[in-house]
C-alpha positions in Angstrom: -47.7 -98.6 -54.0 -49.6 -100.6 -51.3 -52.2 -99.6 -49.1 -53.8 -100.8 -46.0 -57.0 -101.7 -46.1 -60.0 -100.7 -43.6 -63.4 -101.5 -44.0 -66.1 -99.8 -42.0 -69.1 -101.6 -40.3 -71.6 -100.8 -43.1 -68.8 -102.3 -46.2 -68.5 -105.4 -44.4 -71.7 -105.9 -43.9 -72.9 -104.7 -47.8 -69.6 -107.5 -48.6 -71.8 -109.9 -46.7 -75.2 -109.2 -48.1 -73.8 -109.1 -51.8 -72.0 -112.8 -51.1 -75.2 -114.2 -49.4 -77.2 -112.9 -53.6 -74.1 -113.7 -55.7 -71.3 -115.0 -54.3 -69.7 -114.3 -57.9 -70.2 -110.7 -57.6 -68.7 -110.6 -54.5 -65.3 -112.3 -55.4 -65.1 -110.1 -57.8 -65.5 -107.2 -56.3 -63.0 -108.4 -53.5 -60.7 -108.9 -56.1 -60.8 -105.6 -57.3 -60.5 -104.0 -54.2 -57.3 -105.9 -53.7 -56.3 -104.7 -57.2 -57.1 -101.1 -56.6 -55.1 -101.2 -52.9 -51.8 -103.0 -54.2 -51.2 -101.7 -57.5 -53.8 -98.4 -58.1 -56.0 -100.3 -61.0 -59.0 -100.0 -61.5 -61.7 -97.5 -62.8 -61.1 -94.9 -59.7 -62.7 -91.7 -59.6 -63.1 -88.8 -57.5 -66.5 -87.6 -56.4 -67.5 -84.2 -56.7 -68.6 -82.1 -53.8 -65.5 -81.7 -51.8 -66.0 -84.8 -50.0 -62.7 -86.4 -50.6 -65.2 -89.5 -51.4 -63.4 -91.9 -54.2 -65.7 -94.6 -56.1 -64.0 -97.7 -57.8 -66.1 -99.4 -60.5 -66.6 -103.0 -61.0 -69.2 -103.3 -63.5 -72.6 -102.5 -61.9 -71.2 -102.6 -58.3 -69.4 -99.3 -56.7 -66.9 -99.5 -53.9 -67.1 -95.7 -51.9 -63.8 -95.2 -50.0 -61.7 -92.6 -49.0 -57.7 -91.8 -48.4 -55.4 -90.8 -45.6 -53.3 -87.9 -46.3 -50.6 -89.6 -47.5 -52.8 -92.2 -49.4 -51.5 -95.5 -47.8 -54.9 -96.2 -46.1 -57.7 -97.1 -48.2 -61.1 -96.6 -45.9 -63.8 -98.2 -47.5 -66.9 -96.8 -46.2 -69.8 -98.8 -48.8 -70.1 -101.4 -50.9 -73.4 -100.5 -53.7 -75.3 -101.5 -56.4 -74.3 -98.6 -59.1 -78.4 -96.9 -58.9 -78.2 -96.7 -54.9 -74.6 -95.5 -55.0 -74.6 -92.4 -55.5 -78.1 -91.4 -53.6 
């Protein structure tokens, strides 16, 4: 299953600031979006609270993101270090 991909202002510019430190990271991390989007891998997890918030793990980075209804839009609303992630 593939899903469309938005970023919001605030993932695209974490993306940014993460390639600017460690442009390694950040390929990485792109990658696994990409992953997580066109075939579901990936360490996905829902969030308690009710907030229909998902995270995706890649090592000590987390990807925040929602669903549509249907789950064939993936909203990515941050891009985090794993100790401010979850503030």
């Amino acid at each position: 299953m593939s899903r469309r991909l938005e970023f919001g202002r605030r993932a695209l510019a974490d993306l940014r600031a993460l390639a600017n430190r460690d442009r390694r990271a950040a390929d990485r991390v792109g990658a696994a979006i990409v992953a997580c989007a066109e075939g579901n891998q990936g360490d996905v997890r829902k969030l308690a609270g009710g907030s229909g918030l998902y995270r995706l793990r890649i090592g000590d980075w987390r990807v925040l993101f929602t669903l549509d209804d249907e789950g064939r839009t993936m909203a990515i609303s941050r891009v985090l270090d794993r100790r401010d992630a979850y503030r």
